[in-house]
C-alpha positions in Angstrom: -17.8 63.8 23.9 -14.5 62.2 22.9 -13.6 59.7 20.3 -11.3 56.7 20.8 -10.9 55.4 17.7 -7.4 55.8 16.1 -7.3 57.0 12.0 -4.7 54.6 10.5 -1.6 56.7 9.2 1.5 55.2 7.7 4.5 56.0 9.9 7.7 56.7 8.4 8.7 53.5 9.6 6.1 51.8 7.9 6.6 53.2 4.6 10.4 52.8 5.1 9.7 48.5 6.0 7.0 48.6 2.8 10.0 50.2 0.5 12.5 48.0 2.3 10.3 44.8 1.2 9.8 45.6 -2.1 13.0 46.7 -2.9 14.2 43.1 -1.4 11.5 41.5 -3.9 12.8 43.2 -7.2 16.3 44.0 -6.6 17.4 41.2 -4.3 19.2 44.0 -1.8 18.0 47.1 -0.2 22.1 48.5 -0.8 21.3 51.4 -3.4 24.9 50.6 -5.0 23.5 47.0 -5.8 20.4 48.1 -7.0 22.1 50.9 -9.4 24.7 48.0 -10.8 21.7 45.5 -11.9 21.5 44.4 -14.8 18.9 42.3 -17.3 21.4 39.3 -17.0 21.7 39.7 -13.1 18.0 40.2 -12.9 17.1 37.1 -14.9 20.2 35.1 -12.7 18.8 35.9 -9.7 14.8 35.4 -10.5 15.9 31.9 -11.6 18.0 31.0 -8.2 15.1 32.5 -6.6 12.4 29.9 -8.0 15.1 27.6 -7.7 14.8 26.9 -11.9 18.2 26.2 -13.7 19.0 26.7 -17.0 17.8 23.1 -18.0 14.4 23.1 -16.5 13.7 26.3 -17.9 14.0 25.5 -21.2 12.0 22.8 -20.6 9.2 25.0 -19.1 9.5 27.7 -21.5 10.7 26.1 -25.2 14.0 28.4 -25.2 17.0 26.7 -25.8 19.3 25.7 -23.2 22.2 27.8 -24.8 19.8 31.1 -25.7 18.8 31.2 -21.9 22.7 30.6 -20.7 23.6 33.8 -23.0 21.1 35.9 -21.2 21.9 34.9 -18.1 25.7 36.2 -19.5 24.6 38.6 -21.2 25.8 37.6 -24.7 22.4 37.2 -26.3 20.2 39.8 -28.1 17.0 39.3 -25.6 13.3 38.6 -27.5 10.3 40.5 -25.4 8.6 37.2 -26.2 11.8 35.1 -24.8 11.6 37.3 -21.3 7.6 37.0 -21.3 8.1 32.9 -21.5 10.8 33.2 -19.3 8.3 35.2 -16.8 5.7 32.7 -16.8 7.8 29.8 -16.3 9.2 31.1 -13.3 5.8 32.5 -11.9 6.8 35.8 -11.3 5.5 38.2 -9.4 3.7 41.7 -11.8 6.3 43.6 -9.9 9.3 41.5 -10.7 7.7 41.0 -14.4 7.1 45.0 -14.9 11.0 45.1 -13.6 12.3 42.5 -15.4 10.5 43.9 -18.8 11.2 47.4 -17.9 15.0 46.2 -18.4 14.6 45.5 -21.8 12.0 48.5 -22.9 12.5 52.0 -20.8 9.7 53.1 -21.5 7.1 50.4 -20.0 4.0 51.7 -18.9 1.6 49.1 -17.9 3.5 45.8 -19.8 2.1 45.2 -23.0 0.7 48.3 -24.6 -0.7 47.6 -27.8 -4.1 47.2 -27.9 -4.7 43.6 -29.6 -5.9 39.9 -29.1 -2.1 38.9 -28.7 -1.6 41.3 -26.0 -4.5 40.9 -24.2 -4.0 37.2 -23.9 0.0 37.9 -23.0 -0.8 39.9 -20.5 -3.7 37.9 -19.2 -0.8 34.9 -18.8 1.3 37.4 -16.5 -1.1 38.8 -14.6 -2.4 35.3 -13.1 0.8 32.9 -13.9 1.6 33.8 -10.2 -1.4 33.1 -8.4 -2.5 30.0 -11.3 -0.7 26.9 -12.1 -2.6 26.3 -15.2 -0.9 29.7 -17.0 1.5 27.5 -18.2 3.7 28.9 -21.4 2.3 25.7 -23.2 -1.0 27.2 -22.3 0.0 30.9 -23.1 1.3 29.4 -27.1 -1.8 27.2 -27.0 -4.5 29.9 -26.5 -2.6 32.1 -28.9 -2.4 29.5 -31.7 -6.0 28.8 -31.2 -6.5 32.7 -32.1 -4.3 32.5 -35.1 -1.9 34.7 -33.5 2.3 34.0 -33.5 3.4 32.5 -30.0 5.9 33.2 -27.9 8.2 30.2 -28.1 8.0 26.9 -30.6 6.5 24.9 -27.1 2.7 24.0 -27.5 0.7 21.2 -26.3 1.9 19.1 -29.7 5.5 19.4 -29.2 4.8 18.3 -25.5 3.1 15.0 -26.5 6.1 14.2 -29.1 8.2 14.4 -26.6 
């Protein structure tokens, strides 16, 4: 008796298009030299022309200040982890360009947020879905984490949105 269905087996071409893809998603190039150069400024440059988000708008989506997002995208800034968590909601970022992104700023980034507590469970719950959800707004984000008497991540909430 003979069988004639086929087992599915990644093909070194395969695996070399799925690295090829990725590496295109979260560096922008597949050159290694590129890849090796980036930098937290470049990354958070090229995420924003990505989503097509300018420095303006940005702010706007995430509470930041227009000058505090131009000096990370020079590199002049000390970065906030709550800054670049605002900043990766706003632009809807993919978990692997997130973990990237974050990994840029702490080396030694395991699964995002590590500690175990309502804050971070809610942060993370924001990143995890901001992609895939329009409502995981950062207004949402500093509204749910007001609401649980916990510090947000930028000044922006639903209040400073109606004053405006």
């Amino acid at each position: 008796m003979e069988y004639t269905y086929k087992i599915h087996q990644d093909t070194p071409d395969r695996q070399n298009e799925e690295l090829a893809r990725y590496e295109h998603e979260v560096f922008g190039t597949t050159d290694y030299s590129e890849q090796y150069t980036d930098t937290l400024p470049k990354t958070i440059s090229r995420y924003m022309e990505d989503a097509k988000i300018g420095t303006n708008k940005l702010s706007r989506l995430t509470g930041i200040p227009k000058a505090t997002i131009t000096r990370y995208c020079n590199g002049t800034a000390r970065y906030k982890e709550d800054y670049l968590c605002a900043i990766c909601i706003a632009l809807r970022l993919k978990p692997v360009k997130q973990r990237y992104l974050l990994g840029r700023l702490r080396h030694r980034l395991r699964d995002g947020i590590v500690e175990h507590t309502t804050r971070s469970y809610i942060i993370r719950e924001y990143l995890d879905g901001c992609y895939y959800d329009d409502s995981l707004t950062v207004i949402s984000c500093n509204d749910r984490l007001r609401a649980n008497g916990e510090p947000t991540l930028t000044k922006l909430t639903s209040e400073k949105e109606d004053e405006q």
